[in-house]
Backbone as JSON, one array per atom type, in Angstrom:
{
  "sequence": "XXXXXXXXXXXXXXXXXXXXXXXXXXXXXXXXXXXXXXXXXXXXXXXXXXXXXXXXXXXXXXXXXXXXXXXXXXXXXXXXXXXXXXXXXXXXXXXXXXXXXXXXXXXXXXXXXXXXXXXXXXXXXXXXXXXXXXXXXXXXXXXXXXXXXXXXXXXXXXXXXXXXXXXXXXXXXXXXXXXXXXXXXXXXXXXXXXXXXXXXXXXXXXXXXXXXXXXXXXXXXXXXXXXXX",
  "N": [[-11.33, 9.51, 30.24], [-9.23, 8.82, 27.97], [-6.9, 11.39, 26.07], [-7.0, 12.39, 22.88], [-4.15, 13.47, 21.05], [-2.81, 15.59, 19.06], [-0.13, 15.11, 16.61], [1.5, 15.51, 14.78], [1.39, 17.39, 11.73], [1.03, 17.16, 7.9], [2.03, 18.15, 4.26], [1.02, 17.05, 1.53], [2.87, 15.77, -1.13], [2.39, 17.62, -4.21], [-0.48, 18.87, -4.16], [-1.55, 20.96, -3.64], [-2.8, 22.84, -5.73], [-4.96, 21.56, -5.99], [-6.55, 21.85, -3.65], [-6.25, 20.24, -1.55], [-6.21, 18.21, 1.35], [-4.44, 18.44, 4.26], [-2.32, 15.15, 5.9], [-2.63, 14.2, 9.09], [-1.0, 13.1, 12.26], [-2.22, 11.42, 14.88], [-2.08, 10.36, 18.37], [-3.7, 8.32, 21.16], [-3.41, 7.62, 24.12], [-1.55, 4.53, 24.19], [-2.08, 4.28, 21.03], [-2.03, 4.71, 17.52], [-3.2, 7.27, 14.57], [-3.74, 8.17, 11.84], [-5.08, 10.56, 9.75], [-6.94, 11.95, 7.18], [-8.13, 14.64, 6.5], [-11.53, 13.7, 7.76], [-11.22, 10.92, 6.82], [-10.49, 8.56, 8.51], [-7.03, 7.32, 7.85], [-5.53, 4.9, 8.32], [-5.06, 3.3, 11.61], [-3.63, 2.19, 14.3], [-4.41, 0.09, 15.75], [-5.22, -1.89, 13.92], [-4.4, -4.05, 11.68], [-5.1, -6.03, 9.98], [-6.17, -6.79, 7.31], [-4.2, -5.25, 5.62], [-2.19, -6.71, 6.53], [-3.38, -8.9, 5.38], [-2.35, -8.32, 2.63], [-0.33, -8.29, 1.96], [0.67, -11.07, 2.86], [-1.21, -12.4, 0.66], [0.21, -11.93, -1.7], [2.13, -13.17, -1.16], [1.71, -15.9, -0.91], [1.15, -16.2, -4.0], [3.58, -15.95, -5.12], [5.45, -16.09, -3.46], [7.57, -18.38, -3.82], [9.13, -17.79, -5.66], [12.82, -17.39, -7.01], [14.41, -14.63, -5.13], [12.71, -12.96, -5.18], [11.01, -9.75, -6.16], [9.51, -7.29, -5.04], [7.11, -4.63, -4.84], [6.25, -2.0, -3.09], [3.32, 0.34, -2.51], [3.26, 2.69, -0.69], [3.87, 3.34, 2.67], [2.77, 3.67, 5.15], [1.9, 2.77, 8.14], [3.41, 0.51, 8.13], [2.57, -1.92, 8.05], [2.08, -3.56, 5.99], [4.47, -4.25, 5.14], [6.19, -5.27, 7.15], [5.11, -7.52, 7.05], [5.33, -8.76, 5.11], [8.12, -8.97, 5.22], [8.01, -11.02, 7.3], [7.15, -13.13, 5.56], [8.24, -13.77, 2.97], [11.57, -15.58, 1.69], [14.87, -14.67, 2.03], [16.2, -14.17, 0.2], [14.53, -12.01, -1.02], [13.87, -8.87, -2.29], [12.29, -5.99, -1.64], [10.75, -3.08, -2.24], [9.86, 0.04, -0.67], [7.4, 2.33, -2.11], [6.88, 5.65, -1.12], [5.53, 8.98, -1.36], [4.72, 10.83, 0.64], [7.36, 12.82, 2.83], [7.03, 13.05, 5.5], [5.43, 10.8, 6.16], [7.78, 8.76, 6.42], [9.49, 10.19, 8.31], [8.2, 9.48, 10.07], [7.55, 7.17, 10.5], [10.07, 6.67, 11.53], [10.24, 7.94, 13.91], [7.87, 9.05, 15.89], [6.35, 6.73, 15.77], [8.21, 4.49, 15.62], [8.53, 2.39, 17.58], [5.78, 1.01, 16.52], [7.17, 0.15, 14.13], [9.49, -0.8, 14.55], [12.38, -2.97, 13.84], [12.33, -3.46, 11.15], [12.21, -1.27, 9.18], [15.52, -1.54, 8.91], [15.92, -3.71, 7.74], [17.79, -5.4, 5.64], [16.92, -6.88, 3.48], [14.88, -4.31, 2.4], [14.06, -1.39, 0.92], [13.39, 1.97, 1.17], [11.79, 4.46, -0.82], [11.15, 7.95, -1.49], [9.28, 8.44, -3.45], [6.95, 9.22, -6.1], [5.07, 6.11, -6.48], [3.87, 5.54, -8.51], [5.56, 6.82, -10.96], [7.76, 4.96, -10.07], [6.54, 2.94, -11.29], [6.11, 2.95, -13.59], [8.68, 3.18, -14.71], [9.73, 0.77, -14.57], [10.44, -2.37, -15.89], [9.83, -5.54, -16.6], [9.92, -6.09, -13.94], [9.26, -6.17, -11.43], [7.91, -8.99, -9.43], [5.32, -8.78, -7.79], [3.66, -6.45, -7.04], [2.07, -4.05, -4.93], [-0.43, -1.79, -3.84], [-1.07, 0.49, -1.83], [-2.61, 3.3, -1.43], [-4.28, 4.75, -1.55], [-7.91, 5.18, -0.2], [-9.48, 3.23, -1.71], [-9.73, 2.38, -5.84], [-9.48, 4.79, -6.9], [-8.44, 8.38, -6.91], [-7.89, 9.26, -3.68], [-6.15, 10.16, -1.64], [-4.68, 12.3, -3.27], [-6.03, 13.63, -6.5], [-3.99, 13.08, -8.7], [-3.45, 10.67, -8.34], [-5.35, 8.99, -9.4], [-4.45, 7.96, -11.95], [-2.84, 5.75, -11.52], [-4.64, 3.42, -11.69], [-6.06, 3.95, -14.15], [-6.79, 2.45, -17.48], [-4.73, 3.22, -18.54], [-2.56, 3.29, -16.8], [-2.77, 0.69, -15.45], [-2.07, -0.68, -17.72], [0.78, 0.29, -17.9], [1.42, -0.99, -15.11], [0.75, -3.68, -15.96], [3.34, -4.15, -17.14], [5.05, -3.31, -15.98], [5.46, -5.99, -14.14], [6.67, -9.19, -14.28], [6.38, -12.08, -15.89], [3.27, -13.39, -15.15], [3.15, -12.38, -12.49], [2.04, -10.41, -10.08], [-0.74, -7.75, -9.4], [-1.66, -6.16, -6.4], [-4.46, -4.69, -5.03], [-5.65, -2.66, -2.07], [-8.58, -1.78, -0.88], [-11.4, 0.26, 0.75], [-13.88, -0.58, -0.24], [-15.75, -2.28, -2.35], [-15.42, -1.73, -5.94], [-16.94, -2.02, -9.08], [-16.24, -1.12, -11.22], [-13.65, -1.2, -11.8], [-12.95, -3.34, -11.74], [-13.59, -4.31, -13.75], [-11.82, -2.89, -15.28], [-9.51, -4.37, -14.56], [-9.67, -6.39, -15.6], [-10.0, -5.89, -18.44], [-7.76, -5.0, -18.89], [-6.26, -7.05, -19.13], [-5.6, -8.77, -17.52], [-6.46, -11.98, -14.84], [-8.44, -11.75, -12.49], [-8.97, -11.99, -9.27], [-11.26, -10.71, -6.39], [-10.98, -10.43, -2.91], [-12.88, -10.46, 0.03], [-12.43, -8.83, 2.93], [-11.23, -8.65, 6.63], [-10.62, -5.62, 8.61], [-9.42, -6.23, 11.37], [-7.23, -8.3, 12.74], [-8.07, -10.23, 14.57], [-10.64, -11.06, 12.91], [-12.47, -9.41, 13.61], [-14.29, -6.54, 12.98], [-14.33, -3.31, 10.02], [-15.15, -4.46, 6.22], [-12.75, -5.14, 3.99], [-12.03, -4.58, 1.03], [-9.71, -6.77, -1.13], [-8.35, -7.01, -4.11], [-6.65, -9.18, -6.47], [-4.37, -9.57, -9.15], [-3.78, -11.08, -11.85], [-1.09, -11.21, -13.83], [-0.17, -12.14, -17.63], [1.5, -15.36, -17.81]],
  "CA": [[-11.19, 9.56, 28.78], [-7.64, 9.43, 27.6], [-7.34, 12.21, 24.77], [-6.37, 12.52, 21.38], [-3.58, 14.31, 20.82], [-2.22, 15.71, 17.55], [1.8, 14.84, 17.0], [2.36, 16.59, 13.51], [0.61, 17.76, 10.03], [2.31, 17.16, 6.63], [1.39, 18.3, 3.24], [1.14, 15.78, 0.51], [3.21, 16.82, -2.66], [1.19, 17.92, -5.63], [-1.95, 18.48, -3.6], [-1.9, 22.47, -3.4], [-3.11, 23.4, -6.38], [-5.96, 20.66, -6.08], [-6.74, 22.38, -2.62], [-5.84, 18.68, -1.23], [-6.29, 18.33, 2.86], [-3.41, 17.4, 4.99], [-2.36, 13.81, 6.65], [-2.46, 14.44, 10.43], [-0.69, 11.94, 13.21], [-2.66, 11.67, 15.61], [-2.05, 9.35, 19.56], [-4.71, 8.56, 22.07], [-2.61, 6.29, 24.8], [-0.67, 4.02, 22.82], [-2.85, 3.82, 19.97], [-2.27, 6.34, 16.8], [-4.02, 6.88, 13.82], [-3.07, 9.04, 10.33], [-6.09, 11.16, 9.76], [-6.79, 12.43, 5.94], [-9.34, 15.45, 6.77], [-12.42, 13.3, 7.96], [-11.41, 10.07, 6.68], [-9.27, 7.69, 9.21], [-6.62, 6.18, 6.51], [-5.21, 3.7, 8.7], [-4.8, 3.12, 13.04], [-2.55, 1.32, 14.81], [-4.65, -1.24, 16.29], [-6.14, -2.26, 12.91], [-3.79, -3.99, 10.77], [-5.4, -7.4, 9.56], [-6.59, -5.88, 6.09], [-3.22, -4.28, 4.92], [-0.83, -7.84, 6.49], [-3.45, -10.14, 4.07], [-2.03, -7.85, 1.34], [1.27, -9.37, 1.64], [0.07, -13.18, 2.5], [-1.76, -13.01, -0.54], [0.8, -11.73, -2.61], [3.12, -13.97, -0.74], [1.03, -17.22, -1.54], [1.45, -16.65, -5.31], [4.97, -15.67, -5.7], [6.92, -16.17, -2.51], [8.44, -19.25, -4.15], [9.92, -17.56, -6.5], [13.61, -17.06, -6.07], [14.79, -13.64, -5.78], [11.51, -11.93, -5.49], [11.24, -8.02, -6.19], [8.44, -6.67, -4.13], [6.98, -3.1, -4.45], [4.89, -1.98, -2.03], [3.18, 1.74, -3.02], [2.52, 3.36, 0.54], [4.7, 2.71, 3.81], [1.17, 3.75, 6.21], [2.28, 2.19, 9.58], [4.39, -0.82, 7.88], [1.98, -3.4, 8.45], [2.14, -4.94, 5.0], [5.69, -4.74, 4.71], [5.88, -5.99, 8.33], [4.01, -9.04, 7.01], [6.11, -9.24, 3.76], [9.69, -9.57, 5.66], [7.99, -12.35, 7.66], [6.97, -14.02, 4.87], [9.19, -13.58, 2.02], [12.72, -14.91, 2.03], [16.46, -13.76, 2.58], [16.71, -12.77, -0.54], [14.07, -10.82, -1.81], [14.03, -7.45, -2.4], [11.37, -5.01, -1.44], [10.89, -1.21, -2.26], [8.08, 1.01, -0.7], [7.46, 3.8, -2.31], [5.9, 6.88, 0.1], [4.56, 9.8, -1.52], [5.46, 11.83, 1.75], [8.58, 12.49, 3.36], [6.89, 13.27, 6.79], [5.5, 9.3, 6.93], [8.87, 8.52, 7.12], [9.93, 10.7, 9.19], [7.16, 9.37, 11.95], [8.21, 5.41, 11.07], [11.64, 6.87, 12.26], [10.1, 8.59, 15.08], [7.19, 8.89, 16.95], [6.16, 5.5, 15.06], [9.43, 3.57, 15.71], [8.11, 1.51, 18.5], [5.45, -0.19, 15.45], [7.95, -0.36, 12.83], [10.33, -2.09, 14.99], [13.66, -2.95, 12.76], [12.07, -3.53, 9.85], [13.33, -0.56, 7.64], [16.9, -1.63, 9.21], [16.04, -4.95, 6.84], [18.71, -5.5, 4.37], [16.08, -6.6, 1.62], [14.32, -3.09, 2.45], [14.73, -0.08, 0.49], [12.52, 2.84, 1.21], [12.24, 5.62, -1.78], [10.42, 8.83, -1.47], [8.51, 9.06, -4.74], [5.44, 8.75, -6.08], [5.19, 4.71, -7.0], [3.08, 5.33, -10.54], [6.88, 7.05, -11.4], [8.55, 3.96, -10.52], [5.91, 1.59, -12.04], [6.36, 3.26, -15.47], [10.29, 3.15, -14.96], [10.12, -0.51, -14.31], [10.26, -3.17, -17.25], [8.99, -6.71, -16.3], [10.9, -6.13, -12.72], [8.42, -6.87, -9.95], [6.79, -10.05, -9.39], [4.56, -8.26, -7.52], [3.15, -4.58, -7.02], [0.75, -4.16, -3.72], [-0.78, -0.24, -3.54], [-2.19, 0.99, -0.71], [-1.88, 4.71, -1.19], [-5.97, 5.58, -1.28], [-8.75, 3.94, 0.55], [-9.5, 2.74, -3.0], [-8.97, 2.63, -6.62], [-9.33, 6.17, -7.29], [-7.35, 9.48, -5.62], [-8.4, 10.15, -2.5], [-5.18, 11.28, -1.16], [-4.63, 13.47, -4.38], [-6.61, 13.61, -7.33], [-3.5, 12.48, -9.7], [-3.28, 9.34, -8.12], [-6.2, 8.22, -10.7], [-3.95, 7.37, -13.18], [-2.31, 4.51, -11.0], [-6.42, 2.81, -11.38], [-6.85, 4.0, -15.15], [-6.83, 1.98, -17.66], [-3.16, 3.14, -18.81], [-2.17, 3.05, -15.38], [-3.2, -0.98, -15.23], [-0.86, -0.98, -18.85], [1.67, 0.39, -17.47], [1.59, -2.45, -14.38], [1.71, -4.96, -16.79], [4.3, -3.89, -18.18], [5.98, -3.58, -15.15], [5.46, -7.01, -13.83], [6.89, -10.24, -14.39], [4.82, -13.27, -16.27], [2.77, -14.29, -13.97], [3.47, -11.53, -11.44], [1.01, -9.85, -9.24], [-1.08, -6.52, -8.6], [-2.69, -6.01, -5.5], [-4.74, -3.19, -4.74], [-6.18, -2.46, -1.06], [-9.45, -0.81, -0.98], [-11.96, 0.42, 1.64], [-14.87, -1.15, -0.4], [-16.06, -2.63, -3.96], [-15.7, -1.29, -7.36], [-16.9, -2.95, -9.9], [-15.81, -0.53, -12.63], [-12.14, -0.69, -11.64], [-12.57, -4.9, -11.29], [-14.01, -4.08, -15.08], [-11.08, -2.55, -16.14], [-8.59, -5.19, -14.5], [-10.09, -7.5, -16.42], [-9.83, -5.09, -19.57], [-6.11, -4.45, -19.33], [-5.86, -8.36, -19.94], [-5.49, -9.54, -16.15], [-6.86, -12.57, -13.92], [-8.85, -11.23, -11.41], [-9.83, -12.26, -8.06], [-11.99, -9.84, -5.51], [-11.31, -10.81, -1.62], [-13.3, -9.29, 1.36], [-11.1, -9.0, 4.33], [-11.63, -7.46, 8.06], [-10.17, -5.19, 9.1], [-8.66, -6.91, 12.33], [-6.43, -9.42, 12.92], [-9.3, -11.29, 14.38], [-11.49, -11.47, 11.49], [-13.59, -8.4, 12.73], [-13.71, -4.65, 12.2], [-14.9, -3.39, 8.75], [-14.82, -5.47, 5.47], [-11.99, -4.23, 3.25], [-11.84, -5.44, -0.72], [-8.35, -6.34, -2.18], [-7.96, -7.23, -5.92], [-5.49, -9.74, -6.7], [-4.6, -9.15, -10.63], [-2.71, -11.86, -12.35], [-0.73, -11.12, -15.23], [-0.29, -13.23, -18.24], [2.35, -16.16, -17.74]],
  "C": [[-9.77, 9.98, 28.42], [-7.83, 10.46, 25.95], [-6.95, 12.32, 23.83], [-5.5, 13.18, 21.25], [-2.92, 14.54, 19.49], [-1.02, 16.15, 17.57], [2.23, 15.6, 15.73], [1.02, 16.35, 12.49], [1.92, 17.36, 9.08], [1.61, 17.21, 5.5], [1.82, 17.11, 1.93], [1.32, 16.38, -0.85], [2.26, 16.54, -3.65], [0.21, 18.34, -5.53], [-2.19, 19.91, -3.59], [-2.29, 23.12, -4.5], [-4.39, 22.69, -6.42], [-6.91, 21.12, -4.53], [-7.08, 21.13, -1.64], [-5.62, 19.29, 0.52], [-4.6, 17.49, 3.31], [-3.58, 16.29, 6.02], [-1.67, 14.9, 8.38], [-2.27, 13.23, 11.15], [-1.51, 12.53, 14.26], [-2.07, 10.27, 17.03], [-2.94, 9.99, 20.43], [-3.63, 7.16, 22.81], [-1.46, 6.16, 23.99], [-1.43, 3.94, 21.52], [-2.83, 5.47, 18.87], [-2.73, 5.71, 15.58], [-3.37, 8.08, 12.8], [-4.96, 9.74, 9.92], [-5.88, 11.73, 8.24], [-8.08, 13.46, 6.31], [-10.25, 14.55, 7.85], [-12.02, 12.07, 8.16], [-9.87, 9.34, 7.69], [-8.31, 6.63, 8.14], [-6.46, 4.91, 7.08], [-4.96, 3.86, 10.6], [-4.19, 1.75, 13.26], [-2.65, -0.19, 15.28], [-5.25, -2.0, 15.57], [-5.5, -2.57, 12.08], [-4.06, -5.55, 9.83], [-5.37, -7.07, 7.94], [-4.78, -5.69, 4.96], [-1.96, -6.18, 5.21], [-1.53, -9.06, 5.31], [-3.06, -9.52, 2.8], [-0.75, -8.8, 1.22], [1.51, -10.68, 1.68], [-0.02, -13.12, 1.26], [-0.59, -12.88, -1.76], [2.15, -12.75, -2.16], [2.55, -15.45, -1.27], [1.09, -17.42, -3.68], [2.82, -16.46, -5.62], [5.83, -15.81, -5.13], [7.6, -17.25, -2.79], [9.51, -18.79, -4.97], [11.64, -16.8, -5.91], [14.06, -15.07, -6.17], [13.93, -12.28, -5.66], [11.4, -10.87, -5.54], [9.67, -7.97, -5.95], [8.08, -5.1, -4.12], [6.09, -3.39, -4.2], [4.46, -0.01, -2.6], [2.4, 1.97, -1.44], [3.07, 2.8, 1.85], [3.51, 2.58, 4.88], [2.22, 3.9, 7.25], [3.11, 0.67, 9.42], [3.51, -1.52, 8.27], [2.33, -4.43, 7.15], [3.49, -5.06, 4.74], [6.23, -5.35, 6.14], [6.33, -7.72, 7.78], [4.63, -9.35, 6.13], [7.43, -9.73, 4.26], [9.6, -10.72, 6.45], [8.04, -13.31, 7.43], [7.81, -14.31, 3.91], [10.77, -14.37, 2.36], [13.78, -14.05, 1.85], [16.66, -12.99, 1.43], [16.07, -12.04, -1.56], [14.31, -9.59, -1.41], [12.77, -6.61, -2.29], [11.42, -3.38, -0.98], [9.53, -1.04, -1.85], [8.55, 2.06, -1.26], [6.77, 5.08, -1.54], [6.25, 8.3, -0.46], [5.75, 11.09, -0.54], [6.34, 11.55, 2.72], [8.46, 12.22, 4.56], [6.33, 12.0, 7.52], [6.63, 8.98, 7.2], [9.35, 8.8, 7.94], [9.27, 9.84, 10.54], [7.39, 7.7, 12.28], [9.07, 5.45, 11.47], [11.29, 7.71, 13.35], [8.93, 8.37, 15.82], [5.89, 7.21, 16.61], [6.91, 4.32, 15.26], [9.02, 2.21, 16.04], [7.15, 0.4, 17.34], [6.28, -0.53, 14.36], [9.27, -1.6, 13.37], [11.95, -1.75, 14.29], [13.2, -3.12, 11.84], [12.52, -2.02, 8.64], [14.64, -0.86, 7.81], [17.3, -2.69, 7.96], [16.54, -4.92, 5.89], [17.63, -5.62, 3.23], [14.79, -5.24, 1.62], [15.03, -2.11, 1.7], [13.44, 1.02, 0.25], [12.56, 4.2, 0.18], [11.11, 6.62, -1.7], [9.93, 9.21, -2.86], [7.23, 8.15, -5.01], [5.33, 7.51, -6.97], [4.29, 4.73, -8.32], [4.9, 5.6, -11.37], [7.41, 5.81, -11.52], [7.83, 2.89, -11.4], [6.16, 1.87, -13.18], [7.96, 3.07, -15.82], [10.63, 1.75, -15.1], [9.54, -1.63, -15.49], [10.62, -4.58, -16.84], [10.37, -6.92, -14.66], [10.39, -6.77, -11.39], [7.48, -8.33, -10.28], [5.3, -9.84, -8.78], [4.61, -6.55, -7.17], [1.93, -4.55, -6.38], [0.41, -2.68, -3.7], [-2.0, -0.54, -2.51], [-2.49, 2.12, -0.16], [-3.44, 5.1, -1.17], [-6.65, 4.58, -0.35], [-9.64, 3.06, -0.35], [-9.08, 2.69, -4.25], [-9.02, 3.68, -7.22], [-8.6, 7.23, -6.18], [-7.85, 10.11, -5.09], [-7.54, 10.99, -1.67], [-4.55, 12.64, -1.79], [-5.25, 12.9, -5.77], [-5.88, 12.71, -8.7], [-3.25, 10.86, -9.42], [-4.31, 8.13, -8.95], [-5.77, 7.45, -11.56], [-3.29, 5.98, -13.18], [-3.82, 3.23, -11.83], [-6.76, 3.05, -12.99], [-6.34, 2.83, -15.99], [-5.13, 2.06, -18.39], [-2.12, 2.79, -17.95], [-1.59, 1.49, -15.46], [-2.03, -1.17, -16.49], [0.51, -1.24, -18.18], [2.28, -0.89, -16.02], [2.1, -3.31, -15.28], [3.0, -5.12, -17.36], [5.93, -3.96, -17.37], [6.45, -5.11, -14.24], [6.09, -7.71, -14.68], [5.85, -10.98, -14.88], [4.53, -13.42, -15.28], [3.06, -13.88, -12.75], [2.15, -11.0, -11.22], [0.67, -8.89, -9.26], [-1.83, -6.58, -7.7], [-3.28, -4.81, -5.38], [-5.74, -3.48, -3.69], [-7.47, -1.22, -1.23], [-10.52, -1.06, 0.25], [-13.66, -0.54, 1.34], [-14.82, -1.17, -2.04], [-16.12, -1.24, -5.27], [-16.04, -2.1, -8.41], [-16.55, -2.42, -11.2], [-14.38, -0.66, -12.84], [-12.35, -2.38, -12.05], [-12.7, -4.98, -13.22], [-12.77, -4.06, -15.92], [-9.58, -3.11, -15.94], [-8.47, -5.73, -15.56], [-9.87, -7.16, -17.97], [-8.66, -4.91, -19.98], [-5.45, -5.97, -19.03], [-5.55, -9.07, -18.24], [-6.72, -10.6, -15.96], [-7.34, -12.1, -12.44], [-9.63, -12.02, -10.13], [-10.17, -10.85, -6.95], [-11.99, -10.88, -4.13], [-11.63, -10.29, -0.59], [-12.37, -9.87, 2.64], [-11.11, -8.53, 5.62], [-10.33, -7.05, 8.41], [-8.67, -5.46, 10.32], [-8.01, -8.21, 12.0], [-7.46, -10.53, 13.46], [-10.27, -11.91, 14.14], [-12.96, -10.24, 11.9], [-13.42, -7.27, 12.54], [-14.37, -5.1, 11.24], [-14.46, -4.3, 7.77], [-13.93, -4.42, 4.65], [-12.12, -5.2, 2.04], [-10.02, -5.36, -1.11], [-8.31, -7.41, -2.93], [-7.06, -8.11, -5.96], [-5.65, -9.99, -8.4], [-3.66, -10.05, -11.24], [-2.11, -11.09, -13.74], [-0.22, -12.64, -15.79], [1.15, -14.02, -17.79], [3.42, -16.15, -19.04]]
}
């Protein structure tokens, strides 16, 4: 039995007054995993789920020239991975990450999956919390992929709600481009959140997705939210 070992803790800003659990790295072999208390956010050998975030959002907009890409949540880079594959030369894509100490671990004991990809000229990695930039941003992204909970409410911190409310979803629009994109990655169905896509004037599609790269593992739900043209 090879064993689990635990590589670092890191506290997730805002979360201490909410009495909010910390993200733990964890490696067994080669294989690591990001631990939220109980709940496994994301592992290494499981990235099918998180790269159809960026297909999909690549299939409606990667024509466009120029493309501005935010991603809300770096994880283990799979969907931005999957975005520099797809995308070209000269879009632009920001993640935003929450915590400083993911970065730290895609620049360290992570490297080996990230590869060069943050080296990527149309990369720009910003340490803040991506609702900030979505409200700063005025019809800028063609698309906007979040993958910061294991749904559309805050599981990693409680304020992350507001991304999912119905001002939240405003504020998207607002930030998008005609006919620009939201994705949102989730562990399983809502139908109150798909409710209130649909409410804050979007095109909604619901796609189940596995987990794996080879269609098995669990089913994951992600949202694809049109805005108006």
């Amino acid at each position: 039995m090879i064993p689990r070992i635990l590589i670092d803790t890191a506290e997730i800003p805002g979360t201490a007054a909410e009495g909010g659990e910390q993200l733990k790295l964890f490696q067994r072999g080669e294989e690591f995993s990001i631990m939220l208390g109980s709940n496994e956010l994301m592992n290494s050998r499981l990235s099918g789920s998180e790269e159809a975030l960026a297909a999909m959002a690549h299939a409606r907009v990667g024509g466009r020239p120029a493309a501005s890409i935010l991603i809300g949540g770096l994880g283990m880079g799979f969907t931005l991975r999957a975005a520099l594959r797809l995308f070209l030369e000269d879009a632009r894509i920001v993640v935003a990450e929450l915590v400083p100490a993911v970065v730290t671990w895609a620049r360290g004991p992570l490297a080996p999956i990230f590869a060069d990809s943050l080296a990527d000229p149309r990369v720009s990695i910003v340490e803040r919390d991506v609702g900030d930039l979505i409200a700063e941003a005025d019809r800028r992204h063609d698309a906007i992929l979040l993958d910061v909970d294991n749904g559309p409410d805050g599981l990693t911190r409680a304020s992350n709600d507001r991304l999912y409310s119905a001002r939240g979803l405003g504020a998207v629009r607002k930030a998008l481009r005609p006919g620009g994109v939201l994705l949102v990655w989730s562990s399983g169905l809502d139908a109150a959140f798909t409710r209130r896509l649909r409410d804050a004037g979007f095109v909604v599609e619901e796609h189940v997705v596995r987990a794996a790269r080879s269609g098995k593992g669990a089913r994951h739900v992600i949202w694809i939210a049109k805005a108006p043209a």
